[in-house]
C-alpha positions as CSV (number, residue, x, y, z in Angstrom):
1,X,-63.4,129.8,2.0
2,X,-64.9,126.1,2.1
3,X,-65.1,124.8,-1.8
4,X,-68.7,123.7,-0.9
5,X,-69.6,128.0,-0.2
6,X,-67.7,129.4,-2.7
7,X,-69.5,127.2,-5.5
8,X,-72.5,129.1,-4.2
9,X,-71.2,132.4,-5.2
10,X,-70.1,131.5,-8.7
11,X,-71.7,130.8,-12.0
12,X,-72.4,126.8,-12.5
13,X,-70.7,127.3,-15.8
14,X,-67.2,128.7,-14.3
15,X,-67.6,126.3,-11.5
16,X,-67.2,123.7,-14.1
17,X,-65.1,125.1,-16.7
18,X,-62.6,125.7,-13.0
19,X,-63.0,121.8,-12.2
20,X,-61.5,120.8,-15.7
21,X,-59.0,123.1,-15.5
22,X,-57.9,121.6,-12.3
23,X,-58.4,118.3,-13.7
24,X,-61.5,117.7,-11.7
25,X,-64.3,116.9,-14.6
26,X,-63.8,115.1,-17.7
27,X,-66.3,115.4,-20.3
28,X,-66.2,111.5,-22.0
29,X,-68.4,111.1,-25.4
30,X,-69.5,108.5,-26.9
31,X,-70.7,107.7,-30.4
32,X,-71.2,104.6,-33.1
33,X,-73.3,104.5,-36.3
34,X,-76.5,102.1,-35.5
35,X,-75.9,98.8,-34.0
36,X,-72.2,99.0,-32.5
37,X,-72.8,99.0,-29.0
38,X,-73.3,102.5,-27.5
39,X,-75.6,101.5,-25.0
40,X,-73.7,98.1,-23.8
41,X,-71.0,100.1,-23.7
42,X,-71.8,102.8,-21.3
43,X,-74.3,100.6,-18.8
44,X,-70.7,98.1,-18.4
45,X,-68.8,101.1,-18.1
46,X,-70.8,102.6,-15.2
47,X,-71.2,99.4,-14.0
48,X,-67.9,98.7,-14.0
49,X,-66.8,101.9,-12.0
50,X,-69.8,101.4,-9.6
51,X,-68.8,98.4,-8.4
52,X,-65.0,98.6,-8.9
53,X,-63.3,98.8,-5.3
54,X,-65.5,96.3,-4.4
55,X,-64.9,93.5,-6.8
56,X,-62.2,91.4,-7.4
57,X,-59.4,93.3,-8.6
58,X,-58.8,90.7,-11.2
59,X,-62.3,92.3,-13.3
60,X,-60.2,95.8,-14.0
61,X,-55.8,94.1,-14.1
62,X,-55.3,96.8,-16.0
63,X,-57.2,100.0,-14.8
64,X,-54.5,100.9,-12.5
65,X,-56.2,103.0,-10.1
66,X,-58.8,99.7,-9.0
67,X,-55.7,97.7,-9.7
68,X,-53.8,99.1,-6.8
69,X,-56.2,99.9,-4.4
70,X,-56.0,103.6,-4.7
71,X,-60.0,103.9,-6.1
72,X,-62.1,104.5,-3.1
73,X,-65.8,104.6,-4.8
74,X,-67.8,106.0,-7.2
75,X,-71.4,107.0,-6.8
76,X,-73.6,108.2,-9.5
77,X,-75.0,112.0,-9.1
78,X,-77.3,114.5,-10.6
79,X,-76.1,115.0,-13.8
80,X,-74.7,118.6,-14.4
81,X,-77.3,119.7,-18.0
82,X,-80.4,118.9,-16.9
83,X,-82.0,120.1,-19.8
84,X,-80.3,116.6,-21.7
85,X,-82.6,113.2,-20.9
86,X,-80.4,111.1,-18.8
87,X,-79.5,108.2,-19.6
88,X,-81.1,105.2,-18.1
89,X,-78.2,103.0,-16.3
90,X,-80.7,101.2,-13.9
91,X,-83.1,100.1,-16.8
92,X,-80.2,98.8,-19.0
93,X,-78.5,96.6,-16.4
94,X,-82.1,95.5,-15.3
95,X,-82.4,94.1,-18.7
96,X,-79.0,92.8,-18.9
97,X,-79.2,91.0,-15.8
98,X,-83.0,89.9,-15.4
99,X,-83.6,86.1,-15.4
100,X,-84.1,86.1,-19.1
101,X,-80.6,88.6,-20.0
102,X,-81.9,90.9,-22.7
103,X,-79.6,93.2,-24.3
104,X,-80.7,97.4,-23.8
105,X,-82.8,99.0,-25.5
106,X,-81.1,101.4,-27.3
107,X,-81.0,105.2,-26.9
108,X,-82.1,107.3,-30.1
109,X,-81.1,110.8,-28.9
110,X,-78.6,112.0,-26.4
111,X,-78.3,111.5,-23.2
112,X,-76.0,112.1,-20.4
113,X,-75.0,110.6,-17.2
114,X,-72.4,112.1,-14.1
115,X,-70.2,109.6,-11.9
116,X,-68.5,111.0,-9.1
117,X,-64.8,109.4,-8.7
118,X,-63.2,109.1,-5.1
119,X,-59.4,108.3,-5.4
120,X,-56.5,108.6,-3.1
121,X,-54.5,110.5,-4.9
122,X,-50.8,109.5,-6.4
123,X,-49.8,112.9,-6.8
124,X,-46.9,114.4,-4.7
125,X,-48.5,117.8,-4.0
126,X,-52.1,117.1,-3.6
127,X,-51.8,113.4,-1.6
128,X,-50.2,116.1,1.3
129,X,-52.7,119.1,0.4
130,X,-56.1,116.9,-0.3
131,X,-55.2,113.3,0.1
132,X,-58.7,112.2,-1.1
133,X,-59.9,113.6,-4.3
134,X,-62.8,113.6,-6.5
135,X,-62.9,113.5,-10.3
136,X,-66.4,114.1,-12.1
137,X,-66.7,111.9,-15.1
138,X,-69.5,113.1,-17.1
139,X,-70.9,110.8,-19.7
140,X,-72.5,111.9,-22.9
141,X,-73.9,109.0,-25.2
142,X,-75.0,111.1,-28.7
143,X,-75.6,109.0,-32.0
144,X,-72.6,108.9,-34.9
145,X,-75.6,109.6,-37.4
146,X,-75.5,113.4,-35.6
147,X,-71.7,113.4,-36.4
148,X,-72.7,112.8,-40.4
149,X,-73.7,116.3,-40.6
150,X,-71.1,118.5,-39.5
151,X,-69.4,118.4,-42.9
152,X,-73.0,120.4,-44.0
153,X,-71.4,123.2,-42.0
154,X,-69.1,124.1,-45.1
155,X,-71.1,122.8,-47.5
156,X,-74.1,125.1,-49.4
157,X,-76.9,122.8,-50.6
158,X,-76.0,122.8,-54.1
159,X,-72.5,120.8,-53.2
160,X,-74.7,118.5,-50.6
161,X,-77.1,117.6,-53.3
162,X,-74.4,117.2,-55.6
163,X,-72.7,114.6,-53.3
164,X,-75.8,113.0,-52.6
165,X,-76.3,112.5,-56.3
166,X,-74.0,111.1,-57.1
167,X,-73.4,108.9,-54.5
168,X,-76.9,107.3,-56.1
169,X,-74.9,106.4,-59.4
170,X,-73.8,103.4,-57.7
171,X,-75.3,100.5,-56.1
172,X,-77.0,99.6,-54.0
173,X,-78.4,103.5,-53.4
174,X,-78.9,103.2,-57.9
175,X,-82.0,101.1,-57.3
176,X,-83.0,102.1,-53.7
177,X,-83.5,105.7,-55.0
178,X,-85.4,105.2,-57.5
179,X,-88.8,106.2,-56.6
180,X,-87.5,108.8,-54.9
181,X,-85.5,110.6,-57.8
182,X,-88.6,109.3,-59.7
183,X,-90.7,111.9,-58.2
184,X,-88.3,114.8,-57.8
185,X,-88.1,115.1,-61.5
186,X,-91.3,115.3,-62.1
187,X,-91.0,118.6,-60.3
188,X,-91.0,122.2,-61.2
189,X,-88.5,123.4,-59.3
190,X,-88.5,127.2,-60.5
191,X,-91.7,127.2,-59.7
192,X,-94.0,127.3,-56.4
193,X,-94.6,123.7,-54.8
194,X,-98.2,122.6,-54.9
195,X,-100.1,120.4,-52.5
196,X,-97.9,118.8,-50.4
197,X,-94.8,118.1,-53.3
198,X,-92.5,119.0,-50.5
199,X,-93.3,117.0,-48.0
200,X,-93.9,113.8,-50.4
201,X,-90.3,114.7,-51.7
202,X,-88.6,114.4,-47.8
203,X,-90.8,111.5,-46.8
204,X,-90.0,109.7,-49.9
205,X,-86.0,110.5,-49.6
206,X,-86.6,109.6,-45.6
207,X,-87.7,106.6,-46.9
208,X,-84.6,106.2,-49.5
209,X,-82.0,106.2,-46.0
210,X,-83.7,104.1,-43.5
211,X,-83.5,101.3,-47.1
212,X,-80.2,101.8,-47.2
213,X,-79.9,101.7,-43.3
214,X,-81.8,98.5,-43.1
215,X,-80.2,95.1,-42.1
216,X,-79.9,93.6,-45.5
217,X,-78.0,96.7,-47.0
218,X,-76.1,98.5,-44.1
219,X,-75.0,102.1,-45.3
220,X,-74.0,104.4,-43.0
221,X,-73.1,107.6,-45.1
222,X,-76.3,108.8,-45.0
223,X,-77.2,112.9,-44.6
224,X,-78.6,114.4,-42.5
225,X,-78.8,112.5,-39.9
226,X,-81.6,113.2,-38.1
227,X,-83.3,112.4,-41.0
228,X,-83.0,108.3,-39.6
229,X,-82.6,109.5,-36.3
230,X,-84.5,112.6,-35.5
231,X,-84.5,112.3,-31.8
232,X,-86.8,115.5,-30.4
233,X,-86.8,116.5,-34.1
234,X,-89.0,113.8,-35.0
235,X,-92.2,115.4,-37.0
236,X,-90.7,118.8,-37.3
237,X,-90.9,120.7,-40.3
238,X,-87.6,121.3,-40.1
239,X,-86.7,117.7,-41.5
240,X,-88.5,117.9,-44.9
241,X,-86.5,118.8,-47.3
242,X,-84.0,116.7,-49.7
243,X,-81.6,116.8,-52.2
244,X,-82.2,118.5,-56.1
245,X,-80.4,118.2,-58.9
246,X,-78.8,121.5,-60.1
247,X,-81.1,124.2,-61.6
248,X,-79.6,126.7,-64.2
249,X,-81.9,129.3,-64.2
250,X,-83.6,131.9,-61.8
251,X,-85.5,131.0,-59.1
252,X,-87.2,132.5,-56.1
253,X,-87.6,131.9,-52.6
254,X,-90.5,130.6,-52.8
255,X,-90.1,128.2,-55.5
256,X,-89.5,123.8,-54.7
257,X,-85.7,124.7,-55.4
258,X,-86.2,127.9,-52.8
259,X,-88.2,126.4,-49.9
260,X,-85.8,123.1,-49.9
261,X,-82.3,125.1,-50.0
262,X,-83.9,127.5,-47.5
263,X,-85.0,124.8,-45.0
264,X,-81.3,123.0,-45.6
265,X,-79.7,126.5,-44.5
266,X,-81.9,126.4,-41.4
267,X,-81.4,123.0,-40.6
268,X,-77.4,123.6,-40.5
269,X,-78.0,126.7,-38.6
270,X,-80.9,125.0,-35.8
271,X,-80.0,121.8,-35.7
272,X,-76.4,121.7,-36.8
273,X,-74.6,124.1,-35.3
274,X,-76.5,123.8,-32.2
275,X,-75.8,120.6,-31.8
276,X,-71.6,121.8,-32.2
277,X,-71.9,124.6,-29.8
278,X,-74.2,123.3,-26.9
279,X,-72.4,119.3,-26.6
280,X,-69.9,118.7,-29.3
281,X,-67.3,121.7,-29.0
282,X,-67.1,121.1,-25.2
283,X,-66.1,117.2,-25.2
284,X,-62.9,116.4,-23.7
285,X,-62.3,113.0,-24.8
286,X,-64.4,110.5,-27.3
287,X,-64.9,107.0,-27.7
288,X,-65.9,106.2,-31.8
289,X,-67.5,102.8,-31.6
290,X,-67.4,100.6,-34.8
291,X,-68.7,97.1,-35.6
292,X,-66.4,95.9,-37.9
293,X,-67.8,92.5,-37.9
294,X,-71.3,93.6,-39.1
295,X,-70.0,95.7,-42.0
296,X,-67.6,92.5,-42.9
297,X,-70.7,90.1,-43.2
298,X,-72.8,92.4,-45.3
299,X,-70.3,92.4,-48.0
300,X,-68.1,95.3,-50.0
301,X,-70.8,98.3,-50.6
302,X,-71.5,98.3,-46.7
303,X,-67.8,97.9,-45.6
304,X,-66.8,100.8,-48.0
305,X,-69.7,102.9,-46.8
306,X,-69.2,102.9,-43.2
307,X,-65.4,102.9,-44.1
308,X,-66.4,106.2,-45.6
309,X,-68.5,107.7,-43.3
310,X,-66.6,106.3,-40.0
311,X,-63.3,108.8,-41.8
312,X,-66.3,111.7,-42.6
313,X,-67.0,111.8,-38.9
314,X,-63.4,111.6,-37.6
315,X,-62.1,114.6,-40.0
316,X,-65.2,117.3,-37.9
317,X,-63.3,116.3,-34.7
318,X,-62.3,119.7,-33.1
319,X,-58.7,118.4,-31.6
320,X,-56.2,120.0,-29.4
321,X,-54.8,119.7,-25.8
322,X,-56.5,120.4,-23.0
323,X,-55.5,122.6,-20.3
324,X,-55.6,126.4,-18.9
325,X,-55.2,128.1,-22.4
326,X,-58.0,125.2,-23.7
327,X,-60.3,126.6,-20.9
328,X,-59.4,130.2,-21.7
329,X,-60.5,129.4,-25.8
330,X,-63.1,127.0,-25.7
331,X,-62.3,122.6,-25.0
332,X,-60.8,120.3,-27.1
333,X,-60.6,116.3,-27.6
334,X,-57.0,115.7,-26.4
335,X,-57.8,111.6,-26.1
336,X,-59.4,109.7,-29.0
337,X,-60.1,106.1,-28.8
338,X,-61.7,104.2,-31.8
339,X,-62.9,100.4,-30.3
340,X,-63.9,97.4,-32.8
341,X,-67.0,96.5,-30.7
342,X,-68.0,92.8,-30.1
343,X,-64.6,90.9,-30.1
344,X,-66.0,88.3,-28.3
345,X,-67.9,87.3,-31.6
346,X,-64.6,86.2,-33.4
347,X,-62.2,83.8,-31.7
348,X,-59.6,85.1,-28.7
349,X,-56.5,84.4,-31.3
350,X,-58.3,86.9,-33.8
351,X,-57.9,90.2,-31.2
352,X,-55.1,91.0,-32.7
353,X,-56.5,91.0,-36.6
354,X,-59.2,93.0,-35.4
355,X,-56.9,95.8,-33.9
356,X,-54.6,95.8,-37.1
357,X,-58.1,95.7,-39.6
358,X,-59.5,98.8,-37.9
359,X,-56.0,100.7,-38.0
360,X,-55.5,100.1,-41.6
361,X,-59.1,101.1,-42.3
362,X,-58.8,104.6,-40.3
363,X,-55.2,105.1,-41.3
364,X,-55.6,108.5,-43.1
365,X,-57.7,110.3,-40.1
366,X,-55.6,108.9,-37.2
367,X,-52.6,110.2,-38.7
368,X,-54.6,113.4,-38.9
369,X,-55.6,113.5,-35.1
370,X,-51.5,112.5,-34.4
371,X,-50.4,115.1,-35.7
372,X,-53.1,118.0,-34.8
373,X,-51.3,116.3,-31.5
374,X,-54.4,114.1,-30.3
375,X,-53.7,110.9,-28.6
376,X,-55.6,108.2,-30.2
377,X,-55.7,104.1,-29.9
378,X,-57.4,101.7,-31.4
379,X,-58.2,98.5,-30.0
380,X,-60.9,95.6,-30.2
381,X,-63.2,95.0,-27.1
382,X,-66.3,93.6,-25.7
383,X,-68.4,95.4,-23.0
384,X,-70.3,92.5,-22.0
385,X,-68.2,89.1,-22.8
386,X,-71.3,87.3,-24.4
387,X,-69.3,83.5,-25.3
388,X,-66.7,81.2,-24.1
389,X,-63.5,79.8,-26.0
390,X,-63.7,76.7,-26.9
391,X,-62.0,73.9,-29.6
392,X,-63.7,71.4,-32.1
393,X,-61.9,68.9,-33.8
394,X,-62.0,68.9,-37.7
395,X,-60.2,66.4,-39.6
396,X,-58.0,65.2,-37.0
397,X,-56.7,68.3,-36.2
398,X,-58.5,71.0,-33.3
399,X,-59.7,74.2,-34.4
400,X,-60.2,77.6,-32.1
401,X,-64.2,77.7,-32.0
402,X,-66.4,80.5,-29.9
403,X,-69.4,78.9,-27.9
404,X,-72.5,81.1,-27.1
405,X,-76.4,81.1,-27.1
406,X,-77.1,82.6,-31.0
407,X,-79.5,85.7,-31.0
408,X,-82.1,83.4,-32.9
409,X,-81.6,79.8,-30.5
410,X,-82.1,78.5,-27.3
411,X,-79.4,76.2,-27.1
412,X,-75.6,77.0,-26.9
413,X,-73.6,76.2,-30.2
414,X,-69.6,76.0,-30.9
415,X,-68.8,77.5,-34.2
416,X,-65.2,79.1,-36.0
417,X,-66.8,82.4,-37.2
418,X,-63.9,82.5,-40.0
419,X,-60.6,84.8,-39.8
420,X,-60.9,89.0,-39.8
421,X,-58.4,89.8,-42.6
422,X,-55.6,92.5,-41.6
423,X,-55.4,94.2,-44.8
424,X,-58.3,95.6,-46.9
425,X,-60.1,93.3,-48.7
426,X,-60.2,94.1,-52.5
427,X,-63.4,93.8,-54.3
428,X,-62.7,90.3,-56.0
429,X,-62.0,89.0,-52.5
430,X,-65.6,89.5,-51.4
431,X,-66.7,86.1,-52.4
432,X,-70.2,84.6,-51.2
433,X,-70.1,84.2,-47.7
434,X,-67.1,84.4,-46.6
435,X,-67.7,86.4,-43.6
436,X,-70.5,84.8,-40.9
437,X,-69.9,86.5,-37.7
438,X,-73.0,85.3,-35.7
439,X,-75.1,88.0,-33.0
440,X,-75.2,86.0,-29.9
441,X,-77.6,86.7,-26.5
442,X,-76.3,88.2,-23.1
443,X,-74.9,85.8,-21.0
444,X,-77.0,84.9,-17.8
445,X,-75.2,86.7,-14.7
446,X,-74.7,84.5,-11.5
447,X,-73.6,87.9,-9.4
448,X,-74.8,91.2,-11.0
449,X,-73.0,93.4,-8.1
450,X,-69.2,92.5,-9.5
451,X,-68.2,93.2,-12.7
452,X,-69.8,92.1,-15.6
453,X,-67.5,89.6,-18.3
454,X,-65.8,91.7,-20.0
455,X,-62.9,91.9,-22.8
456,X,-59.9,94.6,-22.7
457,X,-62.8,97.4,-21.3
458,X,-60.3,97.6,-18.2
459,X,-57.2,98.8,-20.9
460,X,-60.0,101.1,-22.7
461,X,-60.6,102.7,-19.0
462,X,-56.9,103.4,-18.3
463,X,-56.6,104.9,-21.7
464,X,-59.5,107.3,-21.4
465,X,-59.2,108.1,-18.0
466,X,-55.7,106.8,-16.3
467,X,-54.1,110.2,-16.4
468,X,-56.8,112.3,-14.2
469,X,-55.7,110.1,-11.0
């Protein structure tokens, strides 16, 4: 029986748990806190594959299947959950490459796109059996603020709130919180809420995050996550409720310290674990996209936070090999590859710095994935090459330089952006500006049906994807 008619007679869901078993589908996600380049990443990725067998070879060295001439298309096709928004390829490379390059607007939710792989295959038995062979890449772009609250899965709400709280001893999140902690001790928590104390209480600890998500401060550890990104979620009851500070007597369920440890039980249980069972326990490999740079030039507090919260996310990774007894007991992430996002921002001699940084600063959970036997890499790319090298001469002598269009110019400029340290910088060695790692525009694109300029996304390819073919 044809594979076409016997798909008919079988269960879309064992029609795609039998194509990853066979190594037919790979379920790829991808994640980053705010800003580090989700959506760059998969509209050059796509394009990238879309356009692969028929651009110069020379785009993808190191992609061996487009390298050696063994990659025979890719098309884009209905995505396999319809129920998830797809995500919007054709709209983010019309902004990238319009007359005036834009970079995409970026997703807030999940979002999911299918590629279909043609390949002449390498391998001894099926190149005889099925010479030409297709491998379904689906791609699921979810944001790492979602990832922040799987460690509420084993936590009650007394031991979140106790986290959260003291996590406000310090600065910057001392002063941010201040209204906010203000007005939750002015509560009765054994007692019913009145008027609308409960709702005043989340919108005023809502309003506590997205401070210390904002530009100037640039935390990341910041629970739950939907709370700053709320995707479908946004308005529902379900998100107003925050942390309180431990009560020792009796209370009821209907009391402020009842209704908000309630609603923090049903938010783990609706939004939570919902989230793990329908997309997060089914992904095969993952992509954790970090910005490096950004955290570097908003000084210690940031760098420490999203050091903290970039580990917090990696330790809920459900690891394990793939393959037949996988499918039997439920998927795992058998390929883990953490990328420092926007290389091109720090000078071509610097690549190197930026791959040693980010090991040293996820040490402790990569060893973790190694040994649960996941195979993980870390390396520094950028999805859409955005400057050019170039050299200045300072005092006689000629320095490495970057030249690019800066997000607030017209007008290209040729600037050393400073050195990315390999070791952790230690608290006295955050002086005053000593990290200015400028945004820059998208470049403007002469042919939009090659490859787009990239940096090392050909290696990152290979890694994620080179064993299938």
């Amino acid at each position: 029986m044809k594979t076409g008619l016997f798909s008919r007679f079988i269960p879309r869901q064992l029609d795609e748990n039998l194509n990853r078993s066979l190594d037919r589908q790979v379920k790829l996600a991808v994640t980053g806190l705010s800003r580090s380049g989700k959506t760059v990443f998969i509209t050059s990725l796509v394009h990238q594959l879309l356009h692969a067998s028929e651009a110069n070879v020379s785009q993808l060295p190191f992609f061996r299947i487009a390298h050696n001439g063994r990659l025979r298309g890719v098309k884009a096709m209905q995505q396999p959950d319809l129920h998830i928004p797809a995500f919007r390829y054709d709209q983010a490379i019309a902004q990238l490459c319009s007359q005036t390059p834009a970079w995409p607007t970026p997703t807030s939710g999940i979002s999911e796109i299918r590629l279909a792989i043609r390949y002449r295959s390498d391998n001894l038995f099926f190149k005889h059996v099925a010479p030409i062979s297709t491998l379904y890449l689906d791609i699921v772009d979810y944001p790492g603020e979602w990832l922040l609250d799987l460690p509420l899965l084993s936590w009650s709400y007394e031991q979140w709130s106790q986290h959260t709280l003291e996590a406000c001893q310090y600065e910057p999140r001392q002063s941010l919180s201040q209204e906010w902690q203000a007005f939750i001790r002015t509560l009765a928590l054994d007692k019913a809420p009145t008027g609308d104390s409960i709702r005043q209480a989340s919108a005023l600890y809502t309003a506590f995050l997205h401070r210390c998500k904002s530009p100037e401060y640039g935390l990341n550890g910041l629970q739950p996550g939907r709370f700053t990104m709320p995707g479908d979620l946004e308005g529902a009851p379900l998100l107003e409720f925050c942390p309180l500070p431990p009560l020792s007597g009796r209370y009821t369920d209907n009391s402020v310290y009842g209704v908000m440890r309630k609603r923090y039980d049903s938010y783990k249980e609706h939004v939570v674990k919902k989230f793990y069972n329908e997309h997060f326990s089914s992904f095969d490999r993952q992509v954790v996209l970090i910005d490096i740079l950004r955290a570097l030039n908003i000084g210690n507090a940031a760098f420490e936070d999203t050091r903290s919260a970039i580990n917090m996310i990696l330790n809920s990774f459900h690891y394990g090999k793939s393959g037949l007894l996988s499918w039997l007991w439920g998927f795992k992430i058998d390929r883990l590859l953490f990328a420092a996002t926007k290389a091109d921002h720090a000078t071509p001699e610097q690549l190197p710095n930026m791959e040693k940084f980010l090991q040293n600063m996820l040490a402790k959970s990569q060893q973790h994935a190694t040994f649960e036997g996941v195979e993980t890499q870390t390396m520094a790319l950028a999805s859409v090459k955005c400057t050019q090298a170039a050299e200045a001469n300072y005092q006689g002598r000629k320095i490495p330089c970057i030249k690019g269009v800066p997000m607030s110019g017209q007008q290209a400029v040729a600037l050393f952006p400073g050195e990315v340290p390999i070791e952790m910088p230690m608290a006295e060695d955050w002086s005053k500006d000593r990290f200015q790692f400028m945004e820059f525009k998208p470049p403007r694109l002469a042919n939009v049906h090659g490859g787009l300029p990239h940096i090392r996304l050909d290696r990152a390819l290979e890694f994620l994807l080179g064993d299938k073919f």
